[in-house]
N, C-alpha and C positions, 0 to 999 in steps of 0.2 A: 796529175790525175791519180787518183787513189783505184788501183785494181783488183785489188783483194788486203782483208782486215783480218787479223788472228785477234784473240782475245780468248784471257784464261782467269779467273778469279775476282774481273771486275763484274761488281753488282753479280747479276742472272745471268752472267756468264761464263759458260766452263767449256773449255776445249772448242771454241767460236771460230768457226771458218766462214766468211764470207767473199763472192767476187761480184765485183761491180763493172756497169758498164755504163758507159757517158749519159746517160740515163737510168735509173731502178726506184723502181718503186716496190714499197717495204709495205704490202697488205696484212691487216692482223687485226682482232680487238683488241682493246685497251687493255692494258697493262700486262700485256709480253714482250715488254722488252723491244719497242721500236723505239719510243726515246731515251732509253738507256742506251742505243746503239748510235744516237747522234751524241750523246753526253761524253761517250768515248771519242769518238772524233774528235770534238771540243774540246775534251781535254787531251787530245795527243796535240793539238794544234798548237795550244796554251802549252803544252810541257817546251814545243819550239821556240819559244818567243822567251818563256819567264820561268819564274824558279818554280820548283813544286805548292811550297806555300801557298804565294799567289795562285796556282793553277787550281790547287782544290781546293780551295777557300769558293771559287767561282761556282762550282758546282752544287747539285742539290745536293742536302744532306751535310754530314761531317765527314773528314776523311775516314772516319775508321768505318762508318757505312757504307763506305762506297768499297770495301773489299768484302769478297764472298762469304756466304755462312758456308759452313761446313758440315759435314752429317752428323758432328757431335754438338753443335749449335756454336760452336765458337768462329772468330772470324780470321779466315787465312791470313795470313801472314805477309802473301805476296803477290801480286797482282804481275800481269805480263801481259805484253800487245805487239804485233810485228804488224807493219804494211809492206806492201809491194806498190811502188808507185813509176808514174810516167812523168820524168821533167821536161819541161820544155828543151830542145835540142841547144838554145844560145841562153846562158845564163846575166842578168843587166842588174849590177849593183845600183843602189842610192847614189853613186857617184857619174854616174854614167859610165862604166867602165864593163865591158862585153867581153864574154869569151863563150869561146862553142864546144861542147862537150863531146867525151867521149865515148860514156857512157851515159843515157839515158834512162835503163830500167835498173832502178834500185832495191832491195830491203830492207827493209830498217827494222830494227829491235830493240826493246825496251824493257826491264824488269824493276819494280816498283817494291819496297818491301817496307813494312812497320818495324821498327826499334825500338829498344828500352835505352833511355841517356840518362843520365845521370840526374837524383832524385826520383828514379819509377817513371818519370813523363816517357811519353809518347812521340816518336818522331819518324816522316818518313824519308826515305833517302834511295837515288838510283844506286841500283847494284849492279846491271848490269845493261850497256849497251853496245849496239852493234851496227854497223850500216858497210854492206857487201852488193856488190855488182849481180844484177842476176843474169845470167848465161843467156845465150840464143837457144841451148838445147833444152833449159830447164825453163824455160819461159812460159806459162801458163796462158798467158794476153795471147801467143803466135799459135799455141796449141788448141785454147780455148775457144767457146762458142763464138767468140767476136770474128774471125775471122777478120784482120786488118788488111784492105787494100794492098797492094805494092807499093803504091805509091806513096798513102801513108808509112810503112814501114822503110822504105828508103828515108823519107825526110825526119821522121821520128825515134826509131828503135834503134839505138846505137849499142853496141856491145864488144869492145875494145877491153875494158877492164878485165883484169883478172883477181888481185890483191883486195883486199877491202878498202875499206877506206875509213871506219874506227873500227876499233874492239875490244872488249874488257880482258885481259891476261895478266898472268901470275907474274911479278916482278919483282924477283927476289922474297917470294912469300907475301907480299903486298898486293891488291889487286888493285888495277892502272888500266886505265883509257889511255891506251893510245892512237894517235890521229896519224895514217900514215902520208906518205908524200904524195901530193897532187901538184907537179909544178914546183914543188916548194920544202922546206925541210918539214920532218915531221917532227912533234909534238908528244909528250905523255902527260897526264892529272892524275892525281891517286885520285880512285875509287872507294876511299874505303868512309868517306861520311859526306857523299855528295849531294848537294842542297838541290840542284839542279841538273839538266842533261848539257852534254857535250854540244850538243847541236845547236842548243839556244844561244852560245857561247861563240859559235861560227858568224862573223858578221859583215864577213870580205869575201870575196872571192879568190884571197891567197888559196885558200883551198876549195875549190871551184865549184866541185860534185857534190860536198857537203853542203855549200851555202844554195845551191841548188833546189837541194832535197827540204830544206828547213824553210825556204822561201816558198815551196809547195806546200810544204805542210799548214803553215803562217796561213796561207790564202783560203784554206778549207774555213766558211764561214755556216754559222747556224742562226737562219734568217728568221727572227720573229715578229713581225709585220703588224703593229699598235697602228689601228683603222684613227683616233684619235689625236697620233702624233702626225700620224698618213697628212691631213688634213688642215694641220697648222702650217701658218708660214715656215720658210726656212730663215734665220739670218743669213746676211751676207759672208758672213765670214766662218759660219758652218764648213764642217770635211766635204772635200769634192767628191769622196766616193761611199755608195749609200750606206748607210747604220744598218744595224739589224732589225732595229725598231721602225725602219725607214723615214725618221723624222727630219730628216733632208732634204729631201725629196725633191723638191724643187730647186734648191741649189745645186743637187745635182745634173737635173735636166739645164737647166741656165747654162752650167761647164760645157755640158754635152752640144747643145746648139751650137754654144757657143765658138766650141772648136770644129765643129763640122757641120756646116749650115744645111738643113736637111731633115737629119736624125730624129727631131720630132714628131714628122711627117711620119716617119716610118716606126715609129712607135704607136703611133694614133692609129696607123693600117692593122697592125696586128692587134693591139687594142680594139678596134672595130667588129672582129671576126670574132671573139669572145664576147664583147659589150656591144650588142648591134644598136646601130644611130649615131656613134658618138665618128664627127667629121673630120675634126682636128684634135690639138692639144698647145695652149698656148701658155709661156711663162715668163710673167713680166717682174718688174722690179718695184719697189718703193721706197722711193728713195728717205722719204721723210721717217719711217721706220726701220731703216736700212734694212730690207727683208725682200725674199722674192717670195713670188707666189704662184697659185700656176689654177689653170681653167679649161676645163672641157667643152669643145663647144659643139653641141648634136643638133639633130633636124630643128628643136624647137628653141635654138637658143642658148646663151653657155650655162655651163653648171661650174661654180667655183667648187673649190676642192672639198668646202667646209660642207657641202649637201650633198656630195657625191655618196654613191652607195658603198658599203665597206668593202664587197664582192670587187667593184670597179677597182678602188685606191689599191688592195690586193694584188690585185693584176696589174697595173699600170708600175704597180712596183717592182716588181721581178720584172716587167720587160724591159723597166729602165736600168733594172741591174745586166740583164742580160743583152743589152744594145748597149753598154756602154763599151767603148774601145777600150777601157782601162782594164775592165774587168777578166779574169784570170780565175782559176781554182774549180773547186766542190763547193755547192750552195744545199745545204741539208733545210728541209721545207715540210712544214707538217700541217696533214690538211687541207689540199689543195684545192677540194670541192667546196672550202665553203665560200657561200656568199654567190658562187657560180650556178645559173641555172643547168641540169641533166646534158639538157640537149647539147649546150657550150663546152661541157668539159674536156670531150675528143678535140673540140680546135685549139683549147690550151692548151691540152698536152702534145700533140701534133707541132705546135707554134714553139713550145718552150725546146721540144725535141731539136728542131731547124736551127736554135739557137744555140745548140749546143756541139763540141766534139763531135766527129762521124769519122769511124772507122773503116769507114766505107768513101767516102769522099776527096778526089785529087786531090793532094798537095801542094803547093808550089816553093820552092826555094827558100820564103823567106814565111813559113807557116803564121795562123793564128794563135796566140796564145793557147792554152789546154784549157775547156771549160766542160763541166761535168753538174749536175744535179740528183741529188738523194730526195726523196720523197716518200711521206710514210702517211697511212690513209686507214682509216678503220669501214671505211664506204663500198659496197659493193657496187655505187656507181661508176665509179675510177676502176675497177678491176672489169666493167662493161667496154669502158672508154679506150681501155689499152689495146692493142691489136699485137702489139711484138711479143712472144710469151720467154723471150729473153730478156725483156724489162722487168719483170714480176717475179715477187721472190714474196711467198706466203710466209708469217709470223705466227708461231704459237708457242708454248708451253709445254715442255715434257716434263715428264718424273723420271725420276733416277732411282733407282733403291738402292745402296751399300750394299753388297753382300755379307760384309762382317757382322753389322749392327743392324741390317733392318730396315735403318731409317730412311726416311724417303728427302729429296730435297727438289728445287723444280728449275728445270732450263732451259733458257731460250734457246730456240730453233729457227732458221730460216731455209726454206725449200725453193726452189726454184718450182715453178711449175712448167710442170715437164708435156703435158697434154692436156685435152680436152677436157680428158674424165676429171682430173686434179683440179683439174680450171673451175667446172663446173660445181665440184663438190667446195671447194673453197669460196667459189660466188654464193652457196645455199647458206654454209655456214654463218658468212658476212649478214648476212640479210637474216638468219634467224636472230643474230646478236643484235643488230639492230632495232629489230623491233621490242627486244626487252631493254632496251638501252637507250636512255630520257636523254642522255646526252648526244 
């Protein structure tokens, strides 16, 4: 679970402190910096898995956009990001191979920087990483508005470590990652023309708390939900767990049933209380196309996927992600209203809340995976529909002037709304942008 984000030089972002909680929503108009704030995510997730290349290749724009202007108009040099995250208490490799941790509240650190290599070209390379134990005293999550249960905090928050567990240091004049001992000997990499991070590199559980943290990171997904792929068959032999485009869909429900007889039922319930009428949800196969398919069947009869409304396929998608047993991580979601009639949007949000992480909620021994969801909304409906005002964190736009030169530059902000008065004045704002805004 990601519970607070640092960011410094990426895009519209300087000096960026966010904290999150197993639910937030990111209210704002368009273009402050809400989807530049899942774009980081994205790419911190991608920096765990692949080398930087690939990771900003993925992104909008070229890499050298994606680092900050400066107040003389040129573009910084170096980009930087720390998270503080919650891993799950037992860590389970690809191999089946379990162990329990001892630390479970982590930080991790990142510093990203442009080079000149050889010929003038342009290349980027980490310089500096870090991943450290965060303390019981220094802990924000125990201090913070969340206030966690006891009970969650015995079965979750472990705080054992003291040492780190990487960090970038001078080695003989050379700077070196080194990976200290977890279980195991430690490790050093020169640092000094690194293509990729340390973490992506972790792919065992020799070193347990690392592979840990980089398996959290890996699971933070950015769902972008094509009503058109929604809507098509799945093949048989499509991924068991859903795309971002959700053009699965139905192969994934097919798994889902099919290892736990039920579970559709219980999708179609909470699909119901958003989508009223709709009785069931059924998904069958074809065998002659090797393809599943899948059908909604309401008061007046089924509705196959291909005339479902795009509002419905929307929603029927997230709760298949969020009813799946497999599922794990951060689901970054933009948008949530649409397609959703007013009235409906509190029993989404209400329903997808249920389905997520609670800091509040008994424990037991052998806990739930960590599941958490971001969401970012330019609707002054959603900001109606919320009731927790620790869910809600307003987006805008400051100016900064340089005091040397003058110049002015603009920066993303996010506020927590802290009362009424904020509440209210951020609900007039929303709705005045709205109405000049075709989109």
């Amino acid at each position: 679970m990601l519970t607070r984000i640092e960011i410094n030089g990426f895009k519209t972002f300087e000096e960026f402190s966010l904290d999150l909680a197993p639910l937030l929503v990111v209210l704002g108009p368009n273009a402050v910096g809400k989807s530049n704030l899942f774009d980081a995510i994205r790419l911190l997730s991608r920096l765990a898995e692949t080398d930087l290349a690939t990771a900003f290749k993925e992104m909008r724009g070229q890499p050298h956009e994606l680092f900050r202007t400066q107040p003389d108009g040129t573009i910084a040099s170096k980009m930087s990001f720390a998270v503080e995250v919650l891993v799950d208490p037992v860590v389970r490799s690809g191999w089946g191979e379990e162990k329990k941790l001892t630390q479970t509240r982590i930080r991790y650190e990142l510093v990203i920087e442009r080079k000149k290599i050889e010929g003038g070209r342009e290349k980027i390379f980490v310089v500096e990483e870090k991943a450290a134990p965060i303390r019981a005293s220094e802990d924000r999550l125990k201090k913070g508005r969340q206030n966690p249960s006891k009970s969650f905090r015995r079965s979750h928050l472990k705080y054992a470590r003291v040492s780190s567990f990487l960090e970038t240091v001078d080695d003989a004049g050379k700077p070196t990652f080194e990976i200290h001992q977890d279980q195991s000997h430690g490790r050093k990499r020169p640092a000094t023309a690194a293509e990729r991070t340390v973490l992506s590199s972790i792919t065992s559980i020799e070193f347990a708390h690392l592979f840990a943290l980089g398996e959290e990171m890996r699971s933070w997904k950015l769902v972008q939900l094509d009503p058109f792929s929604l809507r098509r068959p799945s093949p048989m032999n499509a991924p068991d767990t859903l795309l971002p485009d959700g053009s699965n869909i139905a192969a994934v429900l097919a798994r889902i049933e099919g290892e736990n007889q039920g579970s559709l039922a219980e999708i179609a319930r909470d699909l119901a209380e958003v989508i009223p009428g709709v009785a069931s949800l059924r998904v069958f196969d074809d065998p002659a196309n090797h393809e599943y398919q899948m059908e909604l069947i309401a008061r007046h009869g089924p509705i196959h996927a291909r005339v479902a409304s795009d509002g419905t396929l929307r929603v029927l998608a997230l709760l298949t992600l969020l009813h799946d047993p497999r599922h794990r991580g951060l689901i970054c979601f933009e948008e949530p209203e649409n397609g959703i009639h007013p009235a409906r949007l509190k029993a989404l949000i209400q329903i997808l809340k249920s389905l997520l992480t609670s800091f509040e909620d008994e424990c037991d021994e052998d806990p739930e995976p960590l599941s958490q969801m971001l969401l970012a909304s330019h609707s002054p409906v959603v900001l109606s529909a919320l009731q927790d005002e620790n869910a809600i964190v307003f987006a805008d736009v400051t100016t900064i002037v340089d005091p040397s030169s003058g110049t002015m530059r603009p920066r993303t902000r996010m506020r927590l709304l802290p009362d009424g008065l904020f509440r209210r004045e951020a609900q007039a704002y929303l709705e005045t942008v709205g109405k000049g805004d075709p989109a």
